[in-house]
PATOR-471418 format. One line per 8 residues: number of its first residue (from 1); their letters; for each residue x, y, z of N, C-alpha, C, O. Coordinates in steps of 0.001 Angstrom, whole numbers, padded with zeros to 6 digits. Example, Ala and Ser with C-alpha at 12.3 -4.5 7.8 and 13.67 -1.06 7.14 Angstrom:
<sites>
1> AS> 013190/-005690/007800/012300/-004500/007800/013200/-003300/007800/014236/-003319/008465; 012850/-002250/007080/013670/-001060/007140/012900/000030/007870/013409/001138/008039
</sites>
This chain:
<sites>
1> XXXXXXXX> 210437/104792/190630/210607/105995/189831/210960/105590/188404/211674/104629/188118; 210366/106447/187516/210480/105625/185973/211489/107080/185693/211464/108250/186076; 212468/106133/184687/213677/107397/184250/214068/106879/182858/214312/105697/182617; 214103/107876/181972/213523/108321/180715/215013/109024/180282/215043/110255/180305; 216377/108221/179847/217173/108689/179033/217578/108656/178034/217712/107528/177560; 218048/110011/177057/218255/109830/175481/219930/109420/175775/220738/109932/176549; 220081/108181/174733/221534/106822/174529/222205/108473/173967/222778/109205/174773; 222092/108710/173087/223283/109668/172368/222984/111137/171966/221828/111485/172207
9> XXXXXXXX> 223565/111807/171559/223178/113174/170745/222803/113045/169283/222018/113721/168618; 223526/112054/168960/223151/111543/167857/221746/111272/167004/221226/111970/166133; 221393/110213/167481/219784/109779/167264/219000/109718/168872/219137/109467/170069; 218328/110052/168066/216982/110373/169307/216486/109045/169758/215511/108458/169289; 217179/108676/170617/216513/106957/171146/217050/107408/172386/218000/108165/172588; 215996/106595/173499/215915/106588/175049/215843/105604/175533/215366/104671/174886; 216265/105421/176798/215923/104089/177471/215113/104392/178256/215289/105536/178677; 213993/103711/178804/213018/103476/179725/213322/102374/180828/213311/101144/180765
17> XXXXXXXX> 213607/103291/181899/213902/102223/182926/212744/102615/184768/212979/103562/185518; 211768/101698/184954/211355/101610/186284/212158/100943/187005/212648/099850/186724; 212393/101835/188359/212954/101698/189822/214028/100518/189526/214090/099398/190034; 215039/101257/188324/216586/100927/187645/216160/099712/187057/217114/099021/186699; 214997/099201/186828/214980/097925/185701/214714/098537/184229/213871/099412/184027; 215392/098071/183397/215274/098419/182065/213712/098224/181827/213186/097548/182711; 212951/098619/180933/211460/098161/180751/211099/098650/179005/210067/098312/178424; 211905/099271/178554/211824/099624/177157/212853/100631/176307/213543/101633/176495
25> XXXXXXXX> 212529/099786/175349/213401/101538/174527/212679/102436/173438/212007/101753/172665; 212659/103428/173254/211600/104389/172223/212431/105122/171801/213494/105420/172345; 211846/105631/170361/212830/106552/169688/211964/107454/169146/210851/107041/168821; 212276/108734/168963/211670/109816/168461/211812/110091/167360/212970/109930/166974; 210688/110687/166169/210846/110514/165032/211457/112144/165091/211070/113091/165774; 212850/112028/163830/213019/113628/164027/212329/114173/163290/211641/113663/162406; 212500/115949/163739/211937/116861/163450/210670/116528/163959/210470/117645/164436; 209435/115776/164309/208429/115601/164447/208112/115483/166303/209013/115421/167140
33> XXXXXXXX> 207133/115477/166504/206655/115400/168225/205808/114041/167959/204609/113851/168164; 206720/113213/167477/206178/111186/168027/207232/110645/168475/208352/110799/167988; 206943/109940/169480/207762/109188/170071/207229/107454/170589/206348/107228/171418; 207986/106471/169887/207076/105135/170009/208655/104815/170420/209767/105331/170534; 207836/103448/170571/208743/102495/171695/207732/101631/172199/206535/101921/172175; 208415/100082/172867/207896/098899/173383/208043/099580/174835/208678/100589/175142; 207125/098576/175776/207493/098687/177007/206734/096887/177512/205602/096413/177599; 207963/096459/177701/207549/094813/178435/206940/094297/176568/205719/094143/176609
41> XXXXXXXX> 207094/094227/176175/206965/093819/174408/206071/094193/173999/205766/093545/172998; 205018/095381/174348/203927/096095/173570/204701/097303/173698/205475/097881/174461; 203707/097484/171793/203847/099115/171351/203252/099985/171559/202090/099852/171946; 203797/101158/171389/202979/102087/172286/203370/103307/170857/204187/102969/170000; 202758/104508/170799/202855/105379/170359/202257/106947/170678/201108/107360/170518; 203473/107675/171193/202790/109059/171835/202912/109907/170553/203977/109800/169946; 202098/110623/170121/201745/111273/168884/200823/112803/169268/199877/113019/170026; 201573/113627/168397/200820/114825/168053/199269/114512/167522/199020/113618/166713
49> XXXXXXXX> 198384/115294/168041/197076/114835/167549/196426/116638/167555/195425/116918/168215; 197117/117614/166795/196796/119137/166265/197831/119897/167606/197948/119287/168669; 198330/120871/167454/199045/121850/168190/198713/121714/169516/199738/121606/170189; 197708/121674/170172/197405/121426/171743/197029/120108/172123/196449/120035/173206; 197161/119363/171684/196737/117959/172739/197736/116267/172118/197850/115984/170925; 198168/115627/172977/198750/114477/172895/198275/113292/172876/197546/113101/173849; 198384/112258/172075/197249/110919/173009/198419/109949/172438/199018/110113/171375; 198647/108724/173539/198727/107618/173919/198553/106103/173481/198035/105222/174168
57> XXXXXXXX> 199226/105930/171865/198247/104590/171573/198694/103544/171287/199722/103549/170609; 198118/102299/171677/198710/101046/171309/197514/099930/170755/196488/099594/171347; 197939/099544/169608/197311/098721/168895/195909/099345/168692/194957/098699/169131; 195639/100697/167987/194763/101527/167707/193788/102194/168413/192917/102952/167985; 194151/101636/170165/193771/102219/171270/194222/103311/172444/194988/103189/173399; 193381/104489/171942/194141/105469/172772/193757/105325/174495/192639/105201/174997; 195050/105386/175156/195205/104851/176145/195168/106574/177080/194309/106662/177957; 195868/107521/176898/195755/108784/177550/195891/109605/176889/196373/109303/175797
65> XXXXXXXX> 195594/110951/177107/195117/111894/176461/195705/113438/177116/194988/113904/178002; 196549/113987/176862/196860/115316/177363/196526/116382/176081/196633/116338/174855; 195894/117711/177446/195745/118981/176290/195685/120020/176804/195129/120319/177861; 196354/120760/175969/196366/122290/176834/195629/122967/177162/194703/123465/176522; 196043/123153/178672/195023/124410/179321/195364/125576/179159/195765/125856/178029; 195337/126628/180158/195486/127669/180085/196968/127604/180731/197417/126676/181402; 197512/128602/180433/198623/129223/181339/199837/128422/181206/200782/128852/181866; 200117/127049/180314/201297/126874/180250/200611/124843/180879/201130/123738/180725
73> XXXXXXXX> 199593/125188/181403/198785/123653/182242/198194/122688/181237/197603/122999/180203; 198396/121687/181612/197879/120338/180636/196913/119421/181706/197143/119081/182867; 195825/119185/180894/194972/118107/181274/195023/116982/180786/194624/116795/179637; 195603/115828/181665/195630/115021/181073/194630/113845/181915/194437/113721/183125; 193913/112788/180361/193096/111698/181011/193490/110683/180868/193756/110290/179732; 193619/110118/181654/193461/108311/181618/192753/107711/182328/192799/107706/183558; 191895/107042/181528/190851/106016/182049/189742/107102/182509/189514/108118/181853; 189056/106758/183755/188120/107764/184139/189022/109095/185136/188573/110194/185461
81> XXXXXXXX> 190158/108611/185383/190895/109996/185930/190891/111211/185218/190339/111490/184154; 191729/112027/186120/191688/113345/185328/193089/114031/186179/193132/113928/187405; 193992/114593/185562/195253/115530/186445/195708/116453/185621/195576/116369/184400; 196234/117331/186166/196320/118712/186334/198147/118819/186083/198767/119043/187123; 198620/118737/185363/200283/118870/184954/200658/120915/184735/200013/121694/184033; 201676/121178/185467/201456/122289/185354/203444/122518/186140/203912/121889/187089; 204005/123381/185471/205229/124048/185902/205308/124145/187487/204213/124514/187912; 206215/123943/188489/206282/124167/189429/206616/125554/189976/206389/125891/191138
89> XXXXXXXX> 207175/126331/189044/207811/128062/189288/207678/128123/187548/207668/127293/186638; 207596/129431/187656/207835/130251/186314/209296/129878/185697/209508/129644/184507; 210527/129866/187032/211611/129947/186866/212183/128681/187140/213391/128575/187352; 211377/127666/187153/212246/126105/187104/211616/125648/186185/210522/126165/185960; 212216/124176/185066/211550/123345/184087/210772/122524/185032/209615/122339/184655; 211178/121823/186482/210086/120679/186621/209041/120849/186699/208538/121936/186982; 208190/119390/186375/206699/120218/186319/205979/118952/187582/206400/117796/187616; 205158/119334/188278/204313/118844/188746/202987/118506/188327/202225/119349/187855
97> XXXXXXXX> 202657/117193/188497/201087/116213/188574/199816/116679/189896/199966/116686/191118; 198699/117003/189139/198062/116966/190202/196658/116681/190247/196038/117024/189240; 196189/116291/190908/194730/115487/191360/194152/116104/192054/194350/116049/193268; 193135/116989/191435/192417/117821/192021/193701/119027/192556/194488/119633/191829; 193566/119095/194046/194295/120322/194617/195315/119489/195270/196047/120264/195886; 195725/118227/195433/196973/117776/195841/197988/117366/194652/197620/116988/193540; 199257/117497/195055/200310/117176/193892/200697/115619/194666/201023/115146/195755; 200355/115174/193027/200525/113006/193535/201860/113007/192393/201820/111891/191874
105> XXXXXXXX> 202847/113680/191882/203683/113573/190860/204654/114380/190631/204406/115577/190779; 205947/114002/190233/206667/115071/189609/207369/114626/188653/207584/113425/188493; 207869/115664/187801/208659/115224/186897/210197/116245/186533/210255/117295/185892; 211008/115689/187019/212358/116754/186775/213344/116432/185829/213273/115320/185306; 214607/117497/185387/215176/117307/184762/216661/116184/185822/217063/116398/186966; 217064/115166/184926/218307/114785/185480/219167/115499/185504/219007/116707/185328; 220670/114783/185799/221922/115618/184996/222235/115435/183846/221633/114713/183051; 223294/116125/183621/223862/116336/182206/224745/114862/182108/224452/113966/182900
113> XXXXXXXX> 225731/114675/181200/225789/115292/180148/224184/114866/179308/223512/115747/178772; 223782/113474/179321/222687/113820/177986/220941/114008/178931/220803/113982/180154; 220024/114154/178072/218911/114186/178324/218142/113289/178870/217848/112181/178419; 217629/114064/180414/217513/112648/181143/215971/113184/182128/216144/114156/182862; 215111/112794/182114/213290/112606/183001/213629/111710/184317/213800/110492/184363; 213678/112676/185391/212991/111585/186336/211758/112009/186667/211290/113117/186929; 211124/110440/186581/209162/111032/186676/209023/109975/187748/209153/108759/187607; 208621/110921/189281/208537/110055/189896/206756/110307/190374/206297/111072/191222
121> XXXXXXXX> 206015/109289/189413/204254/109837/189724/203934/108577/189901/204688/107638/189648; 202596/108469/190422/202083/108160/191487/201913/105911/191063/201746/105449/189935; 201995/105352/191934/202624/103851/191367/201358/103171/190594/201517/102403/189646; 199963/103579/191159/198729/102967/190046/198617/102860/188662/198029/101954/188072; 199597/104459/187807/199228/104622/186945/200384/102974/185823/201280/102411/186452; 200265/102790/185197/201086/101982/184453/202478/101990/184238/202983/102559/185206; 202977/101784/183774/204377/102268/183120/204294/102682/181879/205312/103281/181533; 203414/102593/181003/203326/102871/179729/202906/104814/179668/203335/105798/179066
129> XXXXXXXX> 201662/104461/180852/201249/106023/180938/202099/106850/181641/202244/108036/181346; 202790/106190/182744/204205/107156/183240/204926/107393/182088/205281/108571/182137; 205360/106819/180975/206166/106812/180265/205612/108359/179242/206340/109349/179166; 204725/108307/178792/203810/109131/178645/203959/110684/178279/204281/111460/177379; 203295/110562/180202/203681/111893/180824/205382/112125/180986/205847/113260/181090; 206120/111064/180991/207736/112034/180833/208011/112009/179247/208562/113033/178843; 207907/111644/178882/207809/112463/177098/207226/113656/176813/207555/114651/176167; 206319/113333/177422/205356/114970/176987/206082/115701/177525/206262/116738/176886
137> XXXXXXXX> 206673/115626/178567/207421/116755/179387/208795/117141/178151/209042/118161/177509; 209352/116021/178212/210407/116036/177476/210294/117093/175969/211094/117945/175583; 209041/116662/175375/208608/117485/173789/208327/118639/174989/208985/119528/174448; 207957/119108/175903/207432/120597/176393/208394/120970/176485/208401/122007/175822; 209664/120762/177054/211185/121167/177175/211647/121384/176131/212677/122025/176337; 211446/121171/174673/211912/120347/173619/211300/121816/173149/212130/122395/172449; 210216/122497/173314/209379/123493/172496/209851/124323/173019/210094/125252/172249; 210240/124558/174379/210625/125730/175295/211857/125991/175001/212059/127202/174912
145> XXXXXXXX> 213048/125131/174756/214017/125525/173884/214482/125917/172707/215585/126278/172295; 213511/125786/172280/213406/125698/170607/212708/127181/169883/212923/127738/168806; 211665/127538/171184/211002/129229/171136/211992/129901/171629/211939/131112/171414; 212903/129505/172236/213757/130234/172865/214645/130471/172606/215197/131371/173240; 215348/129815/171511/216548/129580/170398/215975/129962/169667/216838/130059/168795; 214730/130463/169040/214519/131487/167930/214518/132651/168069/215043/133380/167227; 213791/133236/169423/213360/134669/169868/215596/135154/169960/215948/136322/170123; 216285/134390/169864/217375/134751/170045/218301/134963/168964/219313/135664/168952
153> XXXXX> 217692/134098/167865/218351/134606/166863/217464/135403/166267/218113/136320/165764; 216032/135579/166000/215919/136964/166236/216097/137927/166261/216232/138578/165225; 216202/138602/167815/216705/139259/168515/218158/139695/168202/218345/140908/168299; 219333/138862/167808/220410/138672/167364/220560/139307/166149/221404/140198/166054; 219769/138942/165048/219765/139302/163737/220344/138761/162990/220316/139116/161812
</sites>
């Protein structure tokens, strides 16, 4: 299981650790939806690429590719695959991976106190591309709070 925690409140840096071995650290640029970081001593960079879609790159090679579907669902590719990322309830954050019509993935929130991914998907894909998909989750959480902390002040006045 790859687990994806932010060190402080402070600055936006995480540790990347597979099945409790450390494997990298990445930091998020603020205000922005990039997040780079090494994993095993290559760079990697997950980057905004226009309002609906994410891609994956290291050393000017995009490695995966997520983009929005309908309804809240992301398609994401790597390699010749293809999966289906999509909310598990209206009324929970985790989101589930899926391949075709079976779910091979999940991704949930830890505990508190700080910000914490467990992404436990499926063992073929890399660690770089697990790493990936729990970021993206993380910026989707990251947007869902953030629409949601506005509609409130808002609302508030």
């Amino acid at each position: 299981m790859l687990e994806i925690e932010r060190v402080s409140w402070r600055r936006p840096s995480y540790v990347v650790s597979d099945n409790g071995a450390h494997v990298g650290m990445w930091t998020r640029l603020r205000f922005k939806e990039t997040v780079t970081g090494k994993i095993d001593g290559e760079f990697y960079e997950l980057r905004r690429d226009g309002r609906r879609r994410f891609i994956l790159v290291s050393q000017g090679v995009e490695l995966a590719r997520a983009e929005a579907a309908r309804r809240g669902r992301w398609a994401i590719r790597v390699d010749d695959a293809t999966y289906d990322l999509r909310r598990e309830s209206p009324w929970r954050s985790g989101m589930d991976l899926y391949q075709g019509e079976s779910t091979v993935g999940t991704v949930r929130r830890g505990r508190a106190p700080r910000g914490r991914a467990l992404c436990d998907l499926p063992g073929e894909m890399s660690p770089p591309v697990r790493a990936f998909i729990g970021f993206l989750v993380l910026l989707l959480w990251d947007r869902a709070a953030s629409s949601s902390g506005a509609a409130a002040v808002a609302a508030g006045g």
